[in-house]
C-alpha positions in Angstrom: 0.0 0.0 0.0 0.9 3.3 -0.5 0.5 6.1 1.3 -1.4 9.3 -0.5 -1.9 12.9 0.3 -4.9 14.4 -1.6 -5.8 17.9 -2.0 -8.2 18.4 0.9 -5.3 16.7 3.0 -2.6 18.8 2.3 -4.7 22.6 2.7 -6.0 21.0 5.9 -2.2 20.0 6.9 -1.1 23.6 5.8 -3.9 25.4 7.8 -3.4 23.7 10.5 0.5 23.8 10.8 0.7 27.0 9.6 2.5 28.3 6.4 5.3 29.7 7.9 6.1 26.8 10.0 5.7 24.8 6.8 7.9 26.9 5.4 10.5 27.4 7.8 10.7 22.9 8.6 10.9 22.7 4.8 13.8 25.1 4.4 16.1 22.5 7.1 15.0 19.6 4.4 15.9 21.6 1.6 19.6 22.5 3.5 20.0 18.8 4.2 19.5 17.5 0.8 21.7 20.3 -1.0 24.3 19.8 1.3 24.7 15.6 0.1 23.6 17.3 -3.4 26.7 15.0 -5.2 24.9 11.8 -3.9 21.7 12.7 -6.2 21.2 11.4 -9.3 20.7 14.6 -11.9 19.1 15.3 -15.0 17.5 18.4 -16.8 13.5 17.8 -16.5 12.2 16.0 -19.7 9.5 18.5 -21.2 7.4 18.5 -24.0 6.1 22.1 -25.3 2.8 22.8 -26.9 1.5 26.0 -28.3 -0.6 25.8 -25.1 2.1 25.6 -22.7 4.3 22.9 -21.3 4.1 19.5 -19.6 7.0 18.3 -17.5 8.6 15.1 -15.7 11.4 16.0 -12.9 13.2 13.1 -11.7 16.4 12.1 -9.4 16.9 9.3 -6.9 19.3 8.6 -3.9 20.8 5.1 -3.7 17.7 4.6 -1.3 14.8 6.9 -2.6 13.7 7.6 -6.1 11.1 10.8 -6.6 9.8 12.6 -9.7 7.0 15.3 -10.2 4.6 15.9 -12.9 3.9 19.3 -13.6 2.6 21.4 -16.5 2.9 25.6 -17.3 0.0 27.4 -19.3 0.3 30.5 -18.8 -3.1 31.6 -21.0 -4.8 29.2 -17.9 -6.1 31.7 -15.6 -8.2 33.4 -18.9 -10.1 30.4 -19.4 -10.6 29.6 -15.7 -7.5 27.2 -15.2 -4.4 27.0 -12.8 -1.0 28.1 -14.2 0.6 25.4 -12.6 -0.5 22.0 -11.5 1.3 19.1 -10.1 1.7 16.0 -8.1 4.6 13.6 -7.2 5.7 10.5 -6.2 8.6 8.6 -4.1 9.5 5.3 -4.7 11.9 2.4 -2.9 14.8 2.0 -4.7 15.0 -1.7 -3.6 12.2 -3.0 -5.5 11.1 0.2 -7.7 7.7 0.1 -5.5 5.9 3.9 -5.4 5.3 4.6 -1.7 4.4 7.8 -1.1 2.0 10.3 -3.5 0.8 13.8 -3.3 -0.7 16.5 -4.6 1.9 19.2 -5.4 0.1 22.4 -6.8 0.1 23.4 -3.0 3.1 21.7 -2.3 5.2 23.4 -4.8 3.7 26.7 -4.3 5.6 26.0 -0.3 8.7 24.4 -2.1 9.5 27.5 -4.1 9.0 30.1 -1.4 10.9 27.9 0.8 14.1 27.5 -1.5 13.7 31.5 -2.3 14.3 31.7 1.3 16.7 29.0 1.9 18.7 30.4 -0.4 18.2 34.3 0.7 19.5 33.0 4.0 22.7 33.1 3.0 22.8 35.5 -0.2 20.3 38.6 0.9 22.0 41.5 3.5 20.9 40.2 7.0 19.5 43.6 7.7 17.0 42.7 4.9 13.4 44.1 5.8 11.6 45.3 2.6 10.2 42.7 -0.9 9.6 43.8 -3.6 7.4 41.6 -5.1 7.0 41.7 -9.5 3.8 39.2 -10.2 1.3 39.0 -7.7 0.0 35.4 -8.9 -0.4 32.5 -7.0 3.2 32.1 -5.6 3.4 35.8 -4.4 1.8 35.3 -0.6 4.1 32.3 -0.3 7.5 34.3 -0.9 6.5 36.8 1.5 5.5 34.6 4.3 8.8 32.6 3.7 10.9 36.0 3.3 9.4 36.8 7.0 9.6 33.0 8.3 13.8 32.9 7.3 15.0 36.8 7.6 12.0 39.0 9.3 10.7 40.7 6.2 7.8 42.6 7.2 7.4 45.3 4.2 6.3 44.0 0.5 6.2 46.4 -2.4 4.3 44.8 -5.1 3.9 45.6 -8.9 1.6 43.3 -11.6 0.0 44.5 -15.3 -3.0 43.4 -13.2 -4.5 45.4 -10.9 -6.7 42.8 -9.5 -3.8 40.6 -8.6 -2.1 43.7 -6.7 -4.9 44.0 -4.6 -5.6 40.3 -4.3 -2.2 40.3 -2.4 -2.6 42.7 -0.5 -6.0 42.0 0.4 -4.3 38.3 1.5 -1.3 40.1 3.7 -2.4 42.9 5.2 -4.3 41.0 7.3 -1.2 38.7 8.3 0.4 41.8 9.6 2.4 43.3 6.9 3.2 46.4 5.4 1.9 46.2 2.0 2.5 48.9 -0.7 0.9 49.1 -4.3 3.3 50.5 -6.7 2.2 51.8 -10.0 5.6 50.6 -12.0 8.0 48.2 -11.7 10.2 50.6 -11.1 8.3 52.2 -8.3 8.5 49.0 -6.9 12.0 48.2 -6.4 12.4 51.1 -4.8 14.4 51.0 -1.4 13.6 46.8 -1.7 16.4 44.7 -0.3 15.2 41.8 -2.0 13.4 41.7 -5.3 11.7 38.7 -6.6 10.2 38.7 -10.0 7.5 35.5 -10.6 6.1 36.5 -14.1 3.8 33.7 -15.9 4.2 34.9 -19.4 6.5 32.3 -21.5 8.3 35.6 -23.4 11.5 36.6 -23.8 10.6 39.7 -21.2 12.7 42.5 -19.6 10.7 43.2 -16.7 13.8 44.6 -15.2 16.5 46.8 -16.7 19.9 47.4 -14.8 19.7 51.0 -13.8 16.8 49.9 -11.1 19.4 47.6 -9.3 20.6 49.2 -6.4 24.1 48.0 -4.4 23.6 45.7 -2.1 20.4 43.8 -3.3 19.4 40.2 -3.6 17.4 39.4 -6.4 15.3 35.9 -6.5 14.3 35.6 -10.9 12.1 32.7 -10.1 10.1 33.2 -13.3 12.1 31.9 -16.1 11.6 28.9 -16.3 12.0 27.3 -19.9 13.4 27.9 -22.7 12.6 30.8 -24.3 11.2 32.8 -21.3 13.3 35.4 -19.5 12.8 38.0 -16.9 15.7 40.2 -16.5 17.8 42.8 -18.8 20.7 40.4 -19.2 23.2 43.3 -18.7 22.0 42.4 -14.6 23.2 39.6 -14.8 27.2 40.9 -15.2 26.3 43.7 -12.1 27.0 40.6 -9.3 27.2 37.4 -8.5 25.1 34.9 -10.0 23.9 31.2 -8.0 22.0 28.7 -10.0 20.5 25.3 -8.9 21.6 22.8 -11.5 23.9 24.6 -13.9 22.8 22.3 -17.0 19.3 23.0 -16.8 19.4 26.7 -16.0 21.4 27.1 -19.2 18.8 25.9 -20.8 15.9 27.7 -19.2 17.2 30.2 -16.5 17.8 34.0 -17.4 21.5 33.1 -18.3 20.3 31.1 -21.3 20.6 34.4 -22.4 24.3 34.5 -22.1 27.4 32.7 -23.2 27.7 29.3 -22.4 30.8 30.4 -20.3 29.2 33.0 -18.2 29.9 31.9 -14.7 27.9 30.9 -12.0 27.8 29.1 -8.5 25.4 26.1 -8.2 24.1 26.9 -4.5 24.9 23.8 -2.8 28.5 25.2 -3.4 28.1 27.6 -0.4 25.8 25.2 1.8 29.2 23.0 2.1 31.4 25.7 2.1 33.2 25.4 -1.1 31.9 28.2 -2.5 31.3 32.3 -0.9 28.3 33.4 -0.8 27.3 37.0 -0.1 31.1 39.0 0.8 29.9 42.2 1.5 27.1 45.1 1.7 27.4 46.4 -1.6 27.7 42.9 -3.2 24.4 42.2 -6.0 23.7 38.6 -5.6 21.0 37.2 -8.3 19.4 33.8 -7.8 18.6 32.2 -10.7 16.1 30.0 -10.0 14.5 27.6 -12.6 13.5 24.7 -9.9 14.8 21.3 -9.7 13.9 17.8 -9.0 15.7 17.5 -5.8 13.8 20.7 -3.9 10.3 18.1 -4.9 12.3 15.8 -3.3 13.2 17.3 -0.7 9.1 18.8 -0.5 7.5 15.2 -0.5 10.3 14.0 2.1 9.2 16.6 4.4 5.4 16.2 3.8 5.9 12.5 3.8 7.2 12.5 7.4 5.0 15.7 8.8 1.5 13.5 8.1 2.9 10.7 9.7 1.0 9.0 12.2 -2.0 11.2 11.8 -5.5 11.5 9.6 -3.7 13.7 6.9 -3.1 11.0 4.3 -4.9 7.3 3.0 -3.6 4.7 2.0 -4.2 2.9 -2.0 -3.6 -0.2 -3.4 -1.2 1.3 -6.3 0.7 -1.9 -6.7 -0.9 -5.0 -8.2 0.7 -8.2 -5.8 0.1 -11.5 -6.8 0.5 -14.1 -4.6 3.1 -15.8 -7.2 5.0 -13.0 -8.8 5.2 -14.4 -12.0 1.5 -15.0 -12.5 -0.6 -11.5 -12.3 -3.2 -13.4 -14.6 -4.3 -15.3 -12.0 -5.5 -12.2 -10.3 -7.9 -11.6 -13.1 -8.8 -15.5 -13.2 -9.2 -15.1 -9.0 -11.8 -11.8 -9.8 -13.9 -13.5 -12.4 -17.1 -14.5 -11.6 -18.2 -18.4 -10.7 -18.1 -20.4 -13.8 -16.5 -17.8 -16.1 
């Protein structure tokens, strides 16, 4: 049997935990499996692109635990009444290639993201950080904030969208939680004075929703919306202002905003600094840019976490995902063992 979180499960786990706590248990997960990040089996995600959008498979295993998500991208979604982003994923035994735990991850992901942004701006963002600017108010927005808060005490969020109803959708959702929300009327307006600027755009574009004279000294920037080829975020004459950390170096070529660059541009995959091989934010003035694309092993590290919160409570059921014969080598006789009398 195998062990499944559904929908209803997870929002009832996350209301009742709390999304910051969520958030903040996730992030020592997340630290844990980048730190043995050489033991992971690694591949770009296999997708297949539509004129609708894109469809996805992210695997990698351990010598003891294999995971993957499905998830797709559609940006013209929300239009006709659809998600952006769906997902689920699995974790199987290594042993005997047996699936044993399954979720639902358009919630989880939504937590996995915020949580590596702020993994990640734990040790890249100026520790005095206390204002977000937030570009794309969509359904990852209230997630960075609360994990922006949860990891380094952010408690003022500038945010900016072509959609005015998004804008005050967030703020409507965070006020209310007890932060200082400000509505800018430009994207410039927004990164104003911000210490940390995350830009989550949907729009699969080649798109310069920043140029480099809005970069201030001293800033973090999180560019979780690129995401696949083709679809960028950032002026690339940013990325030369600081120091850029990527996730998986292959696959960020490919989709992050340095696809946009030589294939020799230089970066730091982020696990780098976790184990100390690698600086990571030297000094106040320093630009550090995430480039985030996300990658198989934060899913992992998502379903791990889930996997071993639910434990032991009413949060999860269990299927029968595996057919078991009593003889392995005869799953006929299953069918013969179901048919009826004299059949």
């Amino acid at each position: 049997m195998a062990r499944f979180v559904d929908v209803r499960n997870m929002v009832r786990w996350a209301a009742s935990r709390g999304v910051e706590d969520i958030m903040s248990g996730m992030i020592a997960y997340l630290e844990e499996d980048f730190r043995r990040w050489e033991s992971f089996d690694k591949t770009p995600r296999v997708a297949s692109h539509t004129a609708f959008g894109v469809i996805e498979l992210m695997p990698t295993s351990t010598d003891e635990t294999y995971g993957f998500k499905y998830v797709n991208g559609h940006p013209s979604n929300p239009a006709r009444g659809y998600q952006t982003v769906t997902a689920f994923g699995v974790l199987a035994d290594v042993h005997n290639g047996y699936p044993t735990f399954l979720a639902e991850m358009t919630v989880l992901t939504a937590l996995r993201t915020a949580a590596t942004s702020a993994m990640v701006a734990k040790r890249l963002a100026r520790q005095d950080s206390r204002t977000l600017a937030m570009i794309g108010c969509g359904t990852q927005a209230e997630f960075q904030a609360l994990a922006f808060r949860a990891a380094l005490g952010i408690d003022v969020v500038r945010v900016w969208d072509t959609d005015p109803a998004a804008m005050e959708k967030l703020a409507r959702n965070l006020i209310p939680l007890g932060f200082d929300v400000a509505v800018a009327s430009s994207a410039a307006e927004c990164v104003t004075e911000a210490d940390i600027i995350t830009t989550c755009t949907a729009d699969k574009a080649y798109a310069t929703i920043l140029t480099a004279d809005l970069i201030r000294p001293g800033v973090h920037l999180n560019a979780i919306g690129g995401d696949c080829p083709g679809k960028t975020e950032l002026e690339s004459e940013i990325l030369a202002l600081g120091d850029v950390f990527v996730e998986y170096t292959p696959q960020t070529r490919i989709e992050g905003e340095i696809q946009q660059m030589p294939a020799d541009f230089p970066v730091t995959e982020f696990w780098e600094v976790l184990a100390g091989r690698a600086p990571g934010r030297q000094s106040a003035e320093q630009v550090t840019i995430f480039d985030s694309v996300g990658f198989a092993v934060e899913d992992f590290s998502a379903l791990r976490f889930v996997r071993d919160a639910v434990d032991g409570t009413d949060l999860y059921e269990e299927i029968d995902l595996v057919a078991a014969p009593e003889d392995p080598k005869d799953l006929f006789g299953l069918i013969r063992a179901a048919a009826p009398a004299g059949v």
